[in-house]
DRENTORDO-223002 format. One record per residue (C-alpha): residue in three letters; chain; x, y, z. Coordinates in Angstrom, 2 decimals. Layout:
<pts>
<pt res="ALA" chain="A" xx="X" yy="Y" zz="Z"/>
...
</pts>
This chain:
<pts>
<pt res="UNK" chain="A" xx="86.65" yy="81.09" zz="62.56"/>
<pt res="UNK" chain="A" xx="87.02" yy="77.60" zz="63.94"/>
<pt res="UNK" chain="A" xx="85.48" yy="74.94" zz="62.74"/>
<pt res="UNK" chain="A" xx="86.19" yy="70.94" zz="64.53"/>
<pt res="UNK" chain="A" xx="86.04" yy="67.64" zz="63.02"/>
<pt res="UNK" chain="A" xx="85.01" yy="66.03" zz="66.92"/>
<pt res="UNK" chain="A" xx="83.68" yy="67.55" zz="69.94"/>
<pt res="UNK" chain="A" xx="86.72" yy="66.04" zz="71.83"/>
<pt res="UNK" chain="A" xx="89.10" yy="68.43" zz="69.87"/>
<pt res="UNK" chain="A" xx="86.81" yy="71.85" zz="70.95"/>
<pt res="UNK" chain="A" xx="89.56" yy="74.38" zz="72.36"/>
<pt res="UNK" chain="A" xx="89.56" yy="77.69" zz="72.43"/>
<pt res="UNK" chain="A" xx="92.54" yy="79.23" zz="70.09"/>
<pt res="UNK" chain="A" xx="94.84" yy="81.33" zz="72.28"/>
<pt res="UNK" chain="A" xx="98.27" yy="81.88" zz="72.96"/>
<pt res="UNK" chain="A" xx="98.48" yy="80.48" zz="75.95"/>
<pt res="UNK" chain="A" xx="101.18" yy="82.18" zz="77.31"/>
<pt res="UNK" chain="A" xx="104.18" yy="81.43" zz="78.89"/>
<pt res="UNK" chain="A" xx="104.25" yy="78.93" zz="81.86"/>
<pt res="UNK" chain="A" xx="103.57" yy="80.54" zz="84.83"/>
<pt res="UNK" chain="A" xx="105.55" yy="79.36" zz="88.10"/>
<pt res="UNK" chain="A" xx="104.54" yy="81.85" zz="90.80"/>
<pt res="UNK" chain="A" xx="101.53" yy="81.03" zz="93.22"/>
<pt res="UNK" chain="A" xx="99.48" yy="84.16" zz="91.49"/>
<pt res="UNK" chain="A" xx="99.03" yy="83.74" zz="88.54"/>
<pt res="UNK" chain="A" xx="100.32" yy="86.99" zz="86.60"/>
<pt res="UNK" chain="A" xx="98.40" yy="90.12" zz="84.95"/>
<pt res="UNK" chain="A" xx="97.12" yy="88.67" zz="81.48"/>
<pt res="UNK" chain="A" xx="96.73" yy="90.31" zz="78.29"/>
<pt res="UNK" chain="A" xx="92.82" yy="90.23" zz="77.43"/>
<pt res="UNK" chain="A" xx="93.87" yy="90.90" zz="73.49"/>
<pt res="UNK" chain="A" xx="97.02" yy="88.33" zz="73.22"/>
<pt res="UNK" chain="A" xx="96.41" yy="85.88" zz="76.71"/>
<pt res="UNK" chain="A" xx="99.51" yy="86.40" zz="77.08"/>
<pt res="UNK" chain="A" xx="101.32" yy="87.80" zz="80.79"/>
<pt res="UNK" chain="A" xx="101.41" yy="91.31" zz="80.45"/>
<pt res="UNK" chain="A" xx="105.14" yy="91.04" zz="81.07"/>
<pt res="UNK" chain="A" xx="105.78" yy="89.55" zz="77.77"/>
<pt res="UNK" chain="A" xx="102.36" yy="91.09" zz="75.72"/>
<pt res="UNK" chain="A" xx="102.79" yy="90.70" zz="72.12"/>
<pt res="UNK" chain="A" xx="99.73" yy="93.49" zz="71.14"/>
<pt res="UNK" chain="A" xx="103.07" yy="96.47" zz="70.79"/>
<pt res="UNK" chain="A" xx="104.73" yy="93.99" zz="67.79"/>
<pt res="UNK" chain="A" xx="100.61" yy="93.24" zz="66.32"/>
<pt res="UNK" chain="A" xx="99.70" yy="95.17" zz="63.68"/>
<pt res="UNK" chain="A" xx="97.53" yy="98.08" zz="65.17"/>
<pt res="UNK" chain="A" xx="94.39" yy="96.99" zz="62.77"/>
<pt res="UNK" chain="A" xx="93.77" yy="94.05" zz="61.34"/>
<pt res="UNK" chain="A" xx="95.37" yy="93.52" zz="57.66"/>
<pt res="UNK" chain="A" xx="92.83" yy="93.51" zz="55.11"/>
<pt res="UNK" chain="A" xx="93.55" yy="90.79" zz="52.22"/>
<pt res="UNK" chain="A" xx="92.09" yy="89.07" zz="49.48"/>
<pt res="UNK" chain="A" xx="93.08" yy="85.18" zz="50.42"/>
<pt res="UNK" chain="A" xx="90.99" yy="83.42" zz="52.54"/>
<pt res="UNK" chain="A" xx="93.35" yy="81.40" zz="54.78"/>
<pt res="UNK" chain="A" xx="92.30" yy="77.79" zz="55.77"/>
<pt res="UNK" chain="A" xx="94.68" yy="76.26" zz="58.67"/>
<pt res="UNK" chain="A" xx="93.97" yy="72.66" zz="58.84"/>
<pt res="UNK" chain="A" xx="95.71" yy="71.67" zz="62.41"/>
<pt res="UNK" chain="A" xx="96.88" yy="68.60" zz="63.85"/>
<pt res="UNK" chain="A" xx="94.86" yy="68.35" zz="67.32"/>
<pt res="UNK" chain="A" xx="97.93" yy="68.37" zz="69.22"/>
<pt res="UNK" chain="A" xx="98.78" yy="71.92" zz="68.04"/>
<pt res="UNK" chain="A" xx="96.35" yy="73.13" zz="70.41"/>
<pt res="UNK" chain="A" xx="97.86" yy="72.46" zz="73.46"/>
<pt res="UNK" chain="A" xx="101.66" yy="73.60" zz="72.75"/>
<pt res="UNK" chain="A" xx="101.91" yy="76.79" zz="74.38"/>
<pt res="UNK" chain="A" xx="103.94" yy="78.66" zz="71.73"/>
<pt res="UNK" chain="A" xx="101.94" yy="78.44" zz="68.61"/>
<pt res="UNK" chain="A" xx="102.52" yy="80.69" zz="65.61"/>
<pt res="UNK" chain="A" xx="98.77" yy="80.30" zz="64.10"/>
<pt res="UNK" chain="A" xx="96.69" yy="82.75" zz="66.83"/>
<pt res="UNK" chain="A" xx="99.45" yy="85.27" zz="65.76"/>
<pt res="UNK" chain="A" xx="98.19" yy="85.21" zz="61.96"/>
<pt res="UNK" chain="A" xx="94.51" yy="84.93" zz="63.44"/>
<pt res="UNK" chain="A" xx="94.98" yy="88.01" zz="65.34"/>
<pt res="UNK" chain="A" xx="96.87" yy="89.82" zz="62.27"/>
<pt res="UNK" chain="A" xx="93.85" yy="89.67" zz="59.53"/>
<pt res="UNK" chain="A" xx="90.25" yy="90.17" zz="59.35"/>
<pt res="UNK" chain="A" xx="87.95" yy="87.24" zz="61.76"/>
<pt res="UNK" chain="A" xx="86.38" yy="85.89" zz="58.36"/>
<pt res="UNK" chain="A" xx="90.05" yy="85.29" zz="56.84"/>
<pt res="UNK" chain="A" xx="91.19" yy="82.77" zz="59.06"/>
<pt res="UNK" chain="A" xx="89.36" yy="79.38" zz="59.47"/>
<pt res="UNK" chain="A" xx="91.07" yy="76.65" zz="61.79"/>
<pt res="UNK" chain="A" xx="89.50" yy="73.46" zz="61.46"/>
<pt res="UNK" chain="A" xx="91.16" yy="70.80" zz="63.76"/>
<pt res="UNK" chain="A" xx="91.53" yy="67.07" zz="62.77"/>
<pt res="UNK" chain="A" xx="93.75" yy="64.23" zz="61.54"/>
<pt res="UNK" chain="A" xx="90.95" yy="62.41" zz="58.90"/>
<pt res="UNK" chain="A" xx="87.99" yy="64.02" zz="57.39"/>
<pt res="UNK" chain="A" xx="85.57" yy="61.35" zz="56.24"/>
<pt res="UNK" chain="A" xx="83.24" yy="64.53" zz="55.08"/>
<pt res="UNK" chain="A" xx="83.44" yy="68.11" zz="55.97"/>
<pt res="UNK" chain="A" xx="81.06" yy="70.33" zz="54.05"/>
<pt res="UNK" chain="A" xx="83.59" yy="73.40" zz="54.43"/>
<pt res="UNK" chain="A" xx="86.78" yy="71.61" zz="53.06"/>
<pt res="UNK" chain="A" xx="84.49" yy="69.48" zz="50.64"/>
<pt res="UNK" chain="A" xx="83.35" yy="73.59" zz="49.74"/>
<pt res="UNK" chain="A" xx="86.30" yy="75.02" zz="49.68"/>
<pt res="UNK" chain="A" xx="88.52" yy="72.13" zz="47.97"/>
<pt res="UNK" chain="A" xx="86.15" yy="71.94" zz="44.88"/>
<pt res="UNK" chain="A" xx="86.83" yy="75.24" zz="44.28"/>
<pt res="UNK" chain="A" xx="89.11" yy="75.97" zz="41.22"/>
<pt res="UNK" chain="A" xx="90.91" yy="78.87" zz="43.17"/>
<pt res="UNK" chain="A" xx="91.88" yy="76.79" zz="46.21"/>
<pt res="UNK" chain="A" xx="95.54" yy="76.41" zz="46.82"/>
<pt res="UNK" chain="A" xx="97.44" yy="74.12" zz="49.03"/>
<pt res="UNK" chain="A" xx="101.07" yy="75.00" zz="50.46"/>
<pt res="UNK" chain="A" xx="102.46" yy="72.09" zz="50.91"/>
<pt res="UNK" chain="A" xx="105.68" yy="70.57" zz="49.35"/>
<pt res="UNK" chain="A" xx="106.22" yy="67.47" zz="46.97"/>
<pt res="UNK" chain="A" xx="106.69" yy="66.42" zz="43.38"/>
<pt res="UNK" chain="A" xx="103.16" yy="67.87" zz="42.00"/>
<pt res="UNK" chain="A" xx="103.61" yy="71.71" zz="44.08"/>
<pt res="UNK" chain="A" xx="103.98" yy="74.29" zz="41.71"/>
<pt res="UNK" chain="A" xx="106.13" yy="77.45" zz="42.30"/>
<pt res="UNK" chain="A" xx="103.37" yy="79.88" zz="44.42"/>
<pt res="UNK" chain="A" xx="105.07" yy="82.90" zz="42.19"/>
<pt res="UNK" chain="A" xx="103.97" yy="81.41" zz="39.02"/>
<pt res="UNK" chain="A" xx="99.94" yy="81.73" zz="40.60"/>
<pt res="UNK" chain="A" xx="98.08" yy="84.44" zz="38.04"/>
<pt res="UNK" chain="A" xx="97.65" yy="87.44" zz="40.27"/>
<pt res="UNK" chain="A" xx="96.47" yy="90.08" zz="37.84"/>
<pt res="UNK" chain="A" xx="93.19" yy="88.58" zz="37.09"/>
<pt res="UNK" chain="A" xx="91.16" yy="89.98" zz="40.53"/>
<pt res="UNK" chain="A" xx="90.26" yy="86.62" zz="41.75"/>
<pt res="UNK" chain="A" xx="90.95" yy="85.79" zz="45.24"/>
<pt res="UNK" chain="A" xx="92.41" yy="82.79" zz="46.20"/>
<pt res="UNK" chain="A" xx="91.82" yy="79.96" zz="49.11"/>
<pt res="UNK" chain="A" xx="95.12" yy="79.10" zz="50.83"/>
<pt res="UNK" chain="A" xx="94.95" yy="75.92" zz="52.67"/>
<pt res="UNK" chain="A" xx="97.66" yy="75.18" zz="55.04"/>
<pt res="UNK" chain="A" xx="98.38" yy="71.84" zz="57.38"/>
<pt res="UNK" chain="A" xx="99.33" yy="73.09" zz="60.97"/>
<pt res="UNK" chain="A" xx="101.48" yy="70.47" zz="63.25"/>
<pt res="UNK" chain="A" xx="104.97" yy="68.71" zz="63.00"/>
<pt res="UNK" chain="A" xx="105.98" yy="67.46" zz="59.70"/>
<pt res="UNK" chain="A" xx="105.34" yy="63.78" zz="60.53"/>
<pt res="UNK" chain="A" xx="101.86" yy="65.36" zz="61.25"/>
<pt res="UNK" chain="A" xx="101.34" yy="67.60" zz="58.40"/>
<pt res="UNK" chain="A" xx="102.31" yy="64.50" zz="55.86"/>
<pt res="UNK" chain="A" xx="99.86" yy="62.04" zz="58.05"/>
<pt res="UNK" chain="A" xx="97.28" yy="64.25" zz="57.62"/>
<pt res="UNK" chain="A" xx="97.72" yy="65.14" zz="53.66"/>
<pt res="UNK" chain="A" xx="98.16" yy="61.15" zz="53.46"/>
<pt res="UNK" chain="A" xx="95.23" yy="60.78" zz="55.05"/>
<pt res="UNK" chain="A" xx="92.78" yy="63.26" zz="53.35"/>
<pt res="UNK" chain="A" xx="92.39" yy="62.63" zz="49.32"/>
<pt res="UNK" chain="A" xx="90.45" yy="66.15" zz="49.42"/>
<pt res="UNK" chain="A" xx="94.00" yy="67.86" zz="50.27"/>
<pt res="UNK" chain="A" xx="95.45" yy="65.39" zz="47.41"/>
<pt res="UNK" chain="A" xx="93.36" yy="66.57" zz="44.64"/>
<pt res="UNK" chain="A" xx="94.32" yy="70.56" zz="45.56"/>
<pt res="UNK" chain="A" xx="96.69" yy="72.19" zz="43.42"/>
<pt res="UNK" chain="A" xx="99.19" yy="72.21" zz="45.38"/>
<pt res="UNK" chain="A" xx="101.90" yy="75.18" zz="45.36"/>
<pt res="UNK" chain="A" xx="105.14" yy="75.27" zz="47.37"/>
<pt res="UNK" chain="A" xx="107.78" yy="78.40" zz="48.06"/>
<pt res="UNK" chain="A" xx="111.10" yy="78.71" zz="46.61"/>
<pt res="UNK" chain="A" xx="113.03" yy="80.66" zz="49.34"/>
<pt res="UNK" chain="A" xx="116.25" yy="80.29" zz="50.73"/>
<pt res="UNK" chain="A" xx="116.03" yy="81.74" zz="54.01"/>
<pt res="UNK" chain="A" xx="116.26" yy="80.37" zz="57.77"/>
<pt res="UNK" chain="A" xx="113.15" yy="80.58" zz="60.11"/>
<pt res="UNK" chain="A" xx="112.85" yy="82.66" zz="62.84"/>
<pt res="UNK" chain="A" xx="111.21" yy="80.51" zz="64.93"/>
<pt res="UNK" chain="A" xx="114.27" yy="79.20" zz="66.84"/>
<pt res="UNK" chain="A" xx="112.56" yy="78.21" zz="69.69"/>
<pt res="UNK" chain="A" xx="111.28" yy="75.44" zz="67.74"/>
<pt res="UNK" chain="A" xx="113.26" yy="72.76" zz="65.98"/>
<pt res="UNK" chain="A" xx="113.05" yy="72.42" zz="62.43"/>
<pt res="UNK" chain="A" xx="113.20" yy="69.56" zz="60.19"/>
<pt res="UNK" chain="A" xx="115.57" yy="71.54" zz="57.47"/>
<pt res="UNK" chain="A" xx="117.70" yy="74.58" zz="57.28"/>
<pt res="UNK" chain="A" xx="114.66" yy="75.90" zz="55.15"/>
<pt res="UNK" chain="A" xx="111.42" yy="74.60" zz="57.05"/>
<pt res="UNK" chain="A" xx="109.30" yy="77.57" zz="58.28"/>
<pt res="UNK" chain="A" xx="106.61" yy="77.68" zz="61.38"/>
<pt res="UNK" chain="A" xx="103.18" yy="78.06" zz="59.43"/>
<pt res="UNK" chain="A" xx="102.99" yy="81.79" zz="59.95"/>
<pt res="UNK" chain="A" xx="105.82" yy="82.62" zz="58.18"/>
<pt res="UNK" chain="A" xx="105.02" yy="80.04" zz="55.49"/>
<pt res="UNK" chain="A" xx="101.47" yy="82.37" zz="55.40"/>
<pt res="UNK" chain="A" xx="102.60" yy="85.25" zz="55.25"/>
<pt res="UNK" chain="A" xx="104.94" yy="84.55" zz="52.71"/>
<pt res="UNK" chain="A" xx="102.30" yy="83.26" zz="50.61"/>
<pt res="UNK" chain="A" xx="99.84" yy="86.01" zz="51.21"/>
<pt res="UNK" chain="A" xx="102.49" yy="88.46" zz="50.49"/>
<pt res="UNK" chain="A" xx="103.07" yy="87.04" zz="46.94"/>
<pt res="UNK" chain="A" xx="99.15" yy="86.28" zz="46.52"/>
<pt res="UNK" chain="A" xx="98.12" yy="89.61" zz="47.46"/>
<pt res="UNK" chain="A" xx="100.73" yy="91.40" zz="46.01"/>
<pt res="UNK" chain="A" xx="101.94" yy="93.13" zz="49.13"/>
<pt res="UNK" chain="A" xx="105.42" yy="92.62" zz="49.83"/>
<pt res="UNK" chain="A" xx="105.50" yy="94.69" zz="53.10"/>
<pt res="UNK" chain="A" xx="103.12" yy="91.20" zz="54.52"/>
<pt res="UNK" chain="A" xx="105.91" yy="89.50" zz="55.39"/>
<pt res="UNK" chain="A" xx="107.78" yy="91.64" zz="57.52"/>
<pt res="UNK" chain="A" xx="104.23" yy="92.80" zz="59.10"/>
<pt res="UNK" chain="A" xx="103.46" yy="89.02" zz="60.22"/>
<pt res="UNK" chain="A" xx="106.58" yy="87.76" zz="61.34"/>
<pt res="UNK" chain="A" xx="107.37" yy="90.73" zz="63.57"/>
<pt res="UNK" chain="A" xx="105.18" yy="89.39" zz="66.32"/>
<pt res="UNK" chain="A" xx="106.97" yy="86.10" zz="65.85"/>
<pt res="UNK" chain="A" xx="110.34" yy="87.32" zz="66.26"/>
<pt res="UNK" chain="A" xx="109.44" yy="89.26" zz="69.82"/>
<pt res="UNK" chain="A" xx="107.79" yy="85.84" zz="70.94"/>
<pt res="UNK" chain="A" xx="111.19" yy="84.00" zz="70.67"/>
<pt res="UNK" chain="A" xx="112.83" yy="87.22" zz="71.64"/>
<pt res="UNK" chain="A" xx="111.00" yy="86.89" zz="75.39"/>
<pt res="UNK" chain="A" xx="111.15" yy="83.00" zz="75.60"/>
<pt res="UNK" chain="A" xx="115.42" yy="83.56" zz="74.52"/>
<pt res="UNK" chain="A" xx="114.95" yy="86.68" zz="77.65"/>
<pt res="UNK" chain="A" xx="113.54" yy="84.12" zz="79.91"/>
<pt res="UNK" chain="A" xx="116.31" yy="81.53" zz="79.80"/>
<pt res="UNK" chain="A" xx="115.14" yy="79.43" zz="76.66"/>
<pt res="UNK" chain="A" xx="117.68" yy="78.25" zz="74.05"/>
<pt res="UNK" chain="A" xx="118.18" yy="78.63" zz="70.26"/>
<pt res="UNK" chain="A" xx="117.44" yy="75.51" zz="68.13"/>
<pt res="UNK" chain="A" xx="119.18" yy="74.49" zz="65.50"/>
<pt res="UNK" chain="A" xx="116.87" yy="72.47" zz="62.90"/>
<pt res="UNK" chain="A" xx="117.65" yy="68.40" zz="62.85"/>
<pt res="UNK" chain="A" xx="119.23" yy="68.69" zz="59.22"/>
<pt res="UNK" chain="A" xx="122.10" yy="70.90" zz="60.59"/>
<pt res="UNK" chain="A" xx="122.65" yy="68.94" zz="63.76"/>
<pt res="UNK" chain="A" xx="122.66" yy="65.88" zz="61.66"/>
<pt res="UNK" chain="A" xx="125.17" yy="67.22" zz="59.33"/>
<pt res="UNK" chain="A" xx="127.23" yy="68.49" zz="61.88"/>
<pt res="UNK" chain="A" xx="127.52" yy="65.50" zz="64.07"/>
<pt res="UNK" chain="A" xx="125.00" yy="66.93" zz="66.83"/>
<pt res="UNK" chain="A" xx="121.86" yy="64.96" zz="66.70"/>
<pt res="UNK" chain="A" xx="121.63" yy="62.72" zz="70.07"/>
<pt res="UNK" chain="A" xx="118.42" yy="61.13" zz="68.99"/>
<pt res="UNK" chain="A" xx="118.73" yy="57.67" zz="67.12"/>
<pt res="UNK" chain="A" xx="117.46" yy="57.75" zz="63.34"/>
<pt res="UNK" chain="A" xx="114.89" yy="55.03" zz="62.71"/>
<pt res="UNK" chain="A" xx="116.12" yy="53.06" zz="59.61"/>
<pt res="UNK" chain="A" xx="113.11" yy="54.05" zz="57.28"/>
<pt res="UNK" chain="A" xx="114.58" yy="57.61" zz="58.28"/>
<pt res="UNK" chain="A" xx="117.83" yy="56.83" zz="57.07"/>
<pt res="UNK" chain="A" xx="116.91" yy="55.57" zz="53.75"/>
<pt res="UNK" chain="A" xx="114.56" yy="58.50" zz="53.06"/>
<pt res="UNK" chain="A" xx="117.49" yy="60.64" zz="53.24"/>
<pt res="UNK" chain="A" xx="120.07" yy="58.85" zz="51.73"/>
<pt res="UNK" chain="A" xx="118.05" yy="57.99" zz="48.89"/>
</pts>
């Protein structure tokens, strides 16, 4: 389900596909949209995974038009009513967030002082959960929980991994920063109490960076090892700096 917050930010969620160069454009997949060439529908779950936890992807408008997005994998993984996009950067009212963020159940995945460890969420009481989730780059994600007091008054729950993302076509902020799918489906897993989740959603990831790596794209390494390492070519603005030296 996808809701907007303007009319201006209608788009229907695909995949996209990959860029297509030849005068004809190439055999599509009806299921994935994406060339048939590079269809992701083998590495989908054959039927969609039923869960408990009603995901809600809040997304940054300018998600929508970056071909390689993670979220349509996630929406094509689980049930239609399980996945609500709702695309905006300030929500003066929203009846569905105002809904779903009064709710005592809701939970939003997002990092900072107040996030709780996700694993220490009750999940033996048979209540279902809202997951809320803020799709786009971080300097997006934090302008839009800045920008929304309804995402500020969530409980807000965070992961404690240590693991890299697979999402290497994609530059990361940290070693530890994950796409939003995997961030999902590592949160459903532990929600739902099905382990097996997380391998199930991120397997369509991994062939989508498999094929772009195929077609002559190159692994990214996320800023916070470049920067370590003496790699990073873009200058640092200096309320960057201080951020991370402080």
């Amino acid at each position: 389900m996808v809701s907007n917050s303007t009319a201006a930010d209608e788009v229907f969620l695909d995949l996209g596909g990959l860029p297509v160069e030849e005068s004809e454009k190439r055999p599509t997949c009806k299921r994935c949209a994406r060339p048939m060439s590079v269809c992701l529908c083998p590495f989908l779950p054959s039927e969609r995974i039923q869960v408990s936890t009603n995901v809600y992807i809040v997304q940054h408008p300018h998600e929508v038009v970056r071909v390689l997005r993670t979220v349509p994998i996630l929406d094509m993984s689980l049930p239609e009513n399980k996945v609500h996009v709702i695309r905006g950067r300030r929500f003066n009212r929203h009846a569905l967030l105002d809904k779903i963020t009064s709710d005592p159940n809701t939970l939003l995945l997002f990092p900072g002082p107040n996030a709780v460890d996700i694993e220490t969420i009750p999940r033996d009481t048979g209540q279902s959960y809202n997951l809320i989730l803020i799709d786009g780059t971080w300097p997006q994600a934090r302008g839009i929980y800045s920008n929304n007091r309804f995402l500020q008054r969530t409980k807000q729950v965070k992961l404690s991994l240590n693991c890299v993302s697979e999402y290497v076509i994609r530059t990361q902020p940290t070693d530890t920063a994950l796409s939003t799918l995997e961030a999902a489906a590592f949160a459903l897993a532990i929600l739902d109490n099905k382990p097996e989740l997380t391998e199930i959603l991120t397997r369509p990831l991994r062939a989508l960076c498999d094929f772009q790596l195929e077609h002559g794209a190159v692994a990214h390494q996320s800023k916070e090892y470049l920067k370590k390492n003496g790699l990073y070519k873009k200058k640092i603005p200096n309320n960057q700096k201080k951020r991370e030296e402080g």
